[in-house]
C-alpha positions in Angstrom: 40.7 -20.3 14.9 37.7 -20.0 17.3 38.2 -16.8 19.7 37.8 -18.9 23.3 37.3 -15.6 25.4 34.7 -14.8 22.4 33.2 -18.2 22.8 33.0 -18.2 26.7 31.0 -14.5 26.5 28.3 -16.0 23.9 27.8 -18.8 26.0 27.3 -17.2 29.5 25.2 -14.7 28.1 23.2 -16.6 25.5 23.3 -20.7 26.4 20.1 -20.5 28.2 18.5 -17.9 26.9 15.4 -18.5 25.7 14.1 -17.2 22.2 12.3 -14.3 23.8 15.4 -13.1 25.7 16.6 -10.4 23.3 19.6 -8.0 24.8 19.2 -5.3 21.9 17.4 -2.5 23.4 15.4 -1.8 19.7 15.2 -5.5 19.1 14.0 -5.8 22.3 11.1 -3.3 21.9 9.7 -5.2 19.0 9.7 -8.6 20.7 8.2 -7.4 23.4 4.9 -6.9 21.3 5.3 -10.3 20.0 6.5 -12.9 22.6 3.8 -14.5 25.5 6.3 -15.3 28.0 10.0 -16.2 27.9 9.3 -18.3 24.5 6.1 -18.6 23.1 4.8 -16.5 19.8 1.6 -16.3 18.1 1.1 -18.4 15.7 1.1 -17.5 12.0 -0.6 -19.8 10.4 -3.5 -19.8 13.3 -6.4 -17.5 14.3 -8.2 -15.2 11.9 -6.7 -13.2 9.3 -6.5 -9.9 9.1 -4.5 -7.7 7.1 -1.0 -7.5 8.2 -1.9 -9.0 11.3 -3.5 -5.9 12.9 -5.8 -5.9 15.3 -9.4 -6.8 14.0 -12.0 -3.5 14.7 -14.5 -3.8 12.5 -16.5 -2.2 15.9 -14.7 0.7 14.5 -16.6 1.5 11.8 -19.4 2.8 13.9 -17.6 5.3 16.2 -17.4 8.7 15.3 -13.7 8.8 16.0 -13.3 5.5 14.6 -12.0 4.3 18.0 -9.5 7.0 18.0 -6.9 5.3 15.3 -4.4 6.7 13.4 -4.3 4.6 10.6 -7.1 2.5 9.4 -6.3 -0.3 7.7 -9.2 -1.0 5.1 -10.4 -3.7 2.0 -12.0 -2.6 -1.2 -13.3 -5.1 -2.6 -15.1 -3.7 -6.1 -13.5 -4.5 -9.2 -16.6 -3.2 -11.6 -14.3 -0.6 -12.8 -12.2 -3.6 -14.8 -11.2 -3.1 -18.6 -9.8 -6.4 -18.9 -10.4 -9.8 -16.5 -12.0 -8.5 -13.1 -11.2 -10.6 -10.0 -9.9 -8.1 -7.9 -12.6 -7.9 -5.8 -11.1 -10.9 -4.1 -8.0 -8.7 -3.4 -8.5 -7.8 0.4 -9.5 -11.4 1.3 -6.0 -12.7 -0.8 -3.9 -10.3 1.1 -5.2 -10.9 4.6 -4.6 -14.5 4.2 -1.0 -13.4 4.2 0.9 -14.9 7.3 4.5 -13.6 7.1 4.8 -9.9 6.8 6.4 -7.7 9.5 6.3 -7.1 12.4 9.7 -5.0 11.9 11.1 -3.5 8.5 15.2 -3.7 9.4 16.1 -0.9 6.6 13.3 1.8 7.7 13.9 0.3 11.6 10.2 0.9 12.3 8.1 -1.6 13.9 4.7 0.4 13.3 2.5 -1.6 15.5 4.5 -0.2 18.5 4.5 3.5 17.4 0.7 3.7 16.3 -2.7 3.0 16.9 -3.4 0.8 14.1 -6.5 -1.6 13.4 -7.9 -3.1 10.5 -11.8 -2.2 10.1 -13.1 -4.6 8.2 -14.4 -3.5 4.3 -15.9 -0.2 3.3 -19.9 -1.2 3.1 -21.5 -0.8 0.1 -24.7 -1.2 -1.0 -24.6 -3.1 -4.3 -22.6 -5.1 -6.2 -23.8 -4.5 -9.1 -24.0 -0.7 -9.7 -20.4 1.1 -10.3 -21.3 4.8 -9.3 -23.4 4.3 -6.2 -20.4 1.7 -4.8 -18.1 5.2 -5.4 -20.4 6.9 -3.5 -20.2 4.8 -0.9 -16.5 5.0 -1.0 -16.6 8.6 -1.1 -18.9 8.9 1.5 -16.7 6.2 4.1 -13.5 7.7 3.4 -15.1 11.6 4.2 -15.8 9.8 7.7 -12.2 8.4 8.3 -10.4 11.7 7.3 -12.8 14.0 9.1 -12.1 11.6 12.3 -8.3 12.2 11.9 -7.8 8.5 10.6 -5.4 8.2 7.9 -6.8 5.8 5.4 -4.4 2.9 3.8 -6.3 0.6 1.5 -6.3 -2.8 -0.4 -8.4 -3.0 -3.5 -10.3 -3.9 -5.4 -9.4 -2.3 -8.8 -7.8 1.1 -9.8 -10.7 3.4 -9.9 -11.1 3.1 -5.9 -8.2 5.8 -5.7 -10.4 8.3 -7.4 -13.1 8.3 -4.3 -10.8 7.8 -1.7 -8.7 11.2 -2.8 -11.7 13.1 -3.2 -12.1 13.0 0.7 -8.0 12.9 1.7 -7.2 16.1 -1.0 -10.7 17.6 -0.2 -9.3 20.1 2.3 -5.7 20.8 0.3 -5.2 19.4 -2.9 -2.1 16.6 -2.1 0.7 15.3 -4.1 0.9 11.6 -5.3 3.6 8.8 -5.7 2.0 6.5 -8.6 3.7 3.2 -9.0 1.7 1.2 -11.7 2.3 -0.3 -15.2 -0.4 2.3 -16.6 -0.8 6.0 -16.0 -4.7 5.8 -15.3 -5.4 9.3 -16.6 -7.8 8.5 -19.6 -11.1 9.5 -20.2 -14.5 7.7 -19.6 -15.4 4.6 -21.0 -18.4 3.5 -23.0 -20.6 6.2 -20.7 -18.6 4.6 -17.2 -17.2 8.1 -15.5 -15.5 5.6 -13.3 -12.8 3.0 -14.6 -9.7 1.9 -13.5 -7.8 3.7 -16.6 -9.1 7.0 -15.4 -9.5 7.7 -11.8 -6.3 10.3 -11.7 -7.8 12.2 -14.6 -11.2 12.6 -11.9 -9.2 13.4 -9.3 -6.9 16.4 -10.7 -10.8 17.9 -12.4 -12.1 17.6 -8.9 -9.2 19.3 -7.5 -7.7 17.5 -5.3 -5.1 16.0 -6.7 -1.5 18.5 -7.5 -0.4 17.1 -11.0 2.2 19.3 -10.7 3.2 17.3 -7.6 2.9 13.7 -9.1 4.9 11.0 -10.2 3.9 8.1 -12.0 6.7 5.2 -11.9 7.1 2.1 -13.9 4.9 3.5 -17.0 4.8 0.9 -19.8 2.9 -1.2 -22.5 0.6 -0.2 -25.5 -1.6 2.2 -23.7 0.6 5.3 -23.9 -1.5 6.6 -26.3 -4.3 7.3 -23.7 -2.1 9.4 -21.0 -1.8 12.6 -22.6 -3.4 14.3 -19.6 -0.5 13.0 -17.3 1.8 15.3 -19.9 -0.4 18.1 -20.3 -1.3 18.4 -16.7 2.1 18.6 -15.5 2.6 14.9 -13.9 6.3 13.6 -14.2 6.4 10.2 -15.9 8.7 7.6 -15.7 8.7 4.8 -17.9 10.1 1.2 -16.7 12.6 1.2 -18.9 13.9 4.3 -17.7 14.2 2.7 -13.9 17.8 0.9 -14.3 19.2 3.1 -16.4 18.0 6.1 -13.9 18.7 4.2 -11.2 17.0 3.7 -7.7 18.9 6.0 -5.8 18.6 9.6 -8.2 15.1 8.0 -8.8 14.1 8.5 -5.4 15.8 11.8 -5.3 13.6 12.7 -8.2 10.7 11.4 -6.7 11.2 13.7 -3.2 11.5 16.8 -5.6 8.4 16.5 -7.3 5.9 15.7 -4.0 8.3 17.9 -1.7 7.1 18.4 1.8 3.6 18.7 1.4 0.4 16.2 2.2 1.2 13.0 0.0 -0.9 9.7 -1.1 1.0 6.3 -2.5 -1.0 5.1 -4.6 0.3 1.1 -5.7 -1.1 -0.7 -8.5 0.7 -4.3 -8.2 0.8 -4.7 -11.9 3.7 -2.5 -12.1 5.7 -5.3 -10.7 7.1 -7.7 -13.4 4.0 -10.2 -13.7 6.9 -13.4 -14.2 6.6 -12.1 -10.3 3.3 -10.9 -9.6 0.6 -12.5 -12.4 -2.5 -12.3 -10.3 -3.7 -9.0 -11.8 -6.3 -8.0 -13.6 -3.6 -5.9 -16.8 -0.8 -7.7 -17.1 2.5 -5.7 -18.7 5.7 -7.9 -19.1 9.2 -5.4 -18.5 8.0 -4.4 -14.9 9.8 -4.0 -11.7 11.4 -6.0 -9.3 10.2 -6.4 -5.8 13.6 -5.5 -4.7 13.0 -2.2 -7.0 9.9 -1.6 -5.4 10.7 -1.8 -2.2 14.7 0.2 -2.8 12.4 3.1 -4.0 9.8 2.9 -1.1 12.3 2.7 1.9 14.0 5.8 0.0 11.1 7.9 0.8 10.8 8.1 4.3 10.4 11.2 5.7 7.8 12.2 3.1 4.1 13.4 4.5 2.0 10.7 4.2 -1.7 11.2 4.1 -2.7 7.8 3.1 -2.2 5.1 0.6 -3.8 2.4 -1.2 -2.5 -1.1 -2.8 -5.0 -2.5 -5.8 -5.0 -4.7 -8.3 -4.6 -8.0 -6.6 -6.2 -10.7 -8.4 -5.4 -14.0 -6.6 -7.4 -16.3 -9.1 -4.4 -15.5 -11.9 -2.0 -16.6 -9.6 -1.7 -20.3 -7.9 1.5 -19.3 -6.1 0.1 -16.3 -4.0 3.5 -14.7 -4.9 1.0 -11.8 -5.7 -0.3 -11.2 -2.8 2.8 -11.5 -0.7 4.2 -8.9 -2.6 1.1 -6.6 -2.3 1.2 -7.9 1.2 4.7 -6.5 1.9 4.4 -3.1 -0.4 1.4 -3.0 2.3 3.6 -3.4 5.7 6.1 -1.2 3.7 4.2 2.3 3.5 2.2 1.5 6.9 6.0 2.2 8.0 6.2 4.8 6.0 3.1 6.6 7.3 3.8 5.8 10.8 7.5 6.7 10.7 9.9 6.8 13.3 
């Protein structure tokens, strides 16, 4: 039986209001970034893309204080670095086409755009296409910029080996820890005379010293390329294998997880082939027995609190996948630890 008294209060106070008219004092707060007037929204599916739908400050890339941010939102889009099908390169432009992410994450209850001065600034310029080391030395070079500025960097690649470049200026001051969430432990050696690959680039960055193995975790390890992480062992990285998620569980995996990085400077690094490719197939190594985008983002929202220094998401490769499922889910994992940097 319908409450009457109940009834009557919903009406008076809701009947006519208008979608903008929100009486929750946090949901409030986020619609008052995103309503024009008593009604009227931006449009998602109009205007120019940019990732996560972030301001677009590509004007930022030639301040010295980058236009005072605090996080940079930034594309990668090199994929030389490839040991299987390339594509990647495309993987910024596939995730800012993205037009449903945000602007509020209910679990983490952070609506970042409100808390933080957040932009994205364009691509990091580089100055061929063709040669692998110089574009890593542009990278290099950018990222030193950012962090020296004060701006924490969180990145869409391109592939793998972009991590390598862009730690080597966040861990160049302290050494950080690293949350690794990828089908592949990327801690090989070089390739055929290539110092930088995708396989490798956490190898570099522990020789170069700015990476803590002993503060790293590598989640949702699988496939036939086991054989080529030995370093992870012998360096002291914790390694979790994919099939070792359920039976873990999300919940004492994420207690795990804050035990190894504790509460020092931290970088997420996300490699969006360690998601299940029957839901994410638009990447460049494909492993079948992956996560779940629920996994994913359980284990994510688990770790707020942790210091984020920066972050990257990589392996998109929209051409494998007709559906874009890919690049929502790199898309959200995106929107995810910007929440996560920005916090409360």
């Amino acid at each position: 039986m319908v409450d009457s008294r109940k009834l009557q209060a919903l009406r008076e106070k809701y009947a006519n209001a208008s979608g903008g008219d929100i009486f929750n004092p946090l949901f409030a707060s986020v619609a008052q970034a995103q309503f024009m007037g008593s009604d009227r929204r931006k449009w998602p599916f109009a205007g120019i893309p940019t990732l996560l739908d972030a301001p677009y400050r590509a004007d930022a890339q030639d301040l010295p204080d980058f236009g005072g941010l605090d996080v940079a939102l930034v594309g990668v889009p090199m994929d030389l670095g490839v040991t299987n099908r390339n594509g990647s390169r495309f993987g910024p432009r596939a995730v800012r086409t993205i037009e449903r992410v945000g602007p509020y994450d209910h679990v983490l209850r952070c609506a970042p755009f409100s808390k933080a001065r957040i932009a994205d600034i364009g691509d990091v310029p580089m100055q061929s296409r063709y040669d692998l080391a110089l574009c890593h030395a542009d990278i290099e070079a950018f990222y030193k910029r950012l962090v020296e500025a004060g701006v924490r960097p969180l990145s869409v690649g391109g592939d793998h080996s972009i991590s390598s470049s862009i730690l080597k200026a966040v861990g160049e001051r302290q050494p950080v820890g690293m949350i690794h969430i990828d089908a592949h432990c990327d801690t090989a050696g070089p390739y055929e005379g290539a110092k930088f690959q995708h396989g490798g680039p956490f190898r570099l960055a522990v020789l170069d010293g700015v990476l803590d193995p002993e503060r790293t975790i590598q989640i949702g390890i699988r496939g036939g390329a086991e054989y080529l992480w030995e370093f992870s062992y012998e360096s002291g990285m914790t390694v979790i294998h994919a099939e070792e998620v359920p039976r873990i569980g999300i919940e004492a995996l994420i207690e795990r997880t804050r035990a190894v990085v504790g509460d020092g400077p931290t970088y997420l690094s996300f490699d969006i082939d360690s998601v299940d490719p029957g839901f994410a197939p638009g990447t460049g190594t494909p492993e079948v027995g992956g996560l779940t985008p629920r996994e994913v983002l359980e284990l994510l929202r688990g770790l707020k609190g942790i210091n984020f220094v920066g972050g990257d998401v990589v392996e998109v490769a929209p051409q494998y996948d007709a559906t874009t499922n890919t690049a929502h889910v790199a898309a959200q994992v995106l929107f995810t630890i910007l929440c996560l940097m920005v916090g409360d």
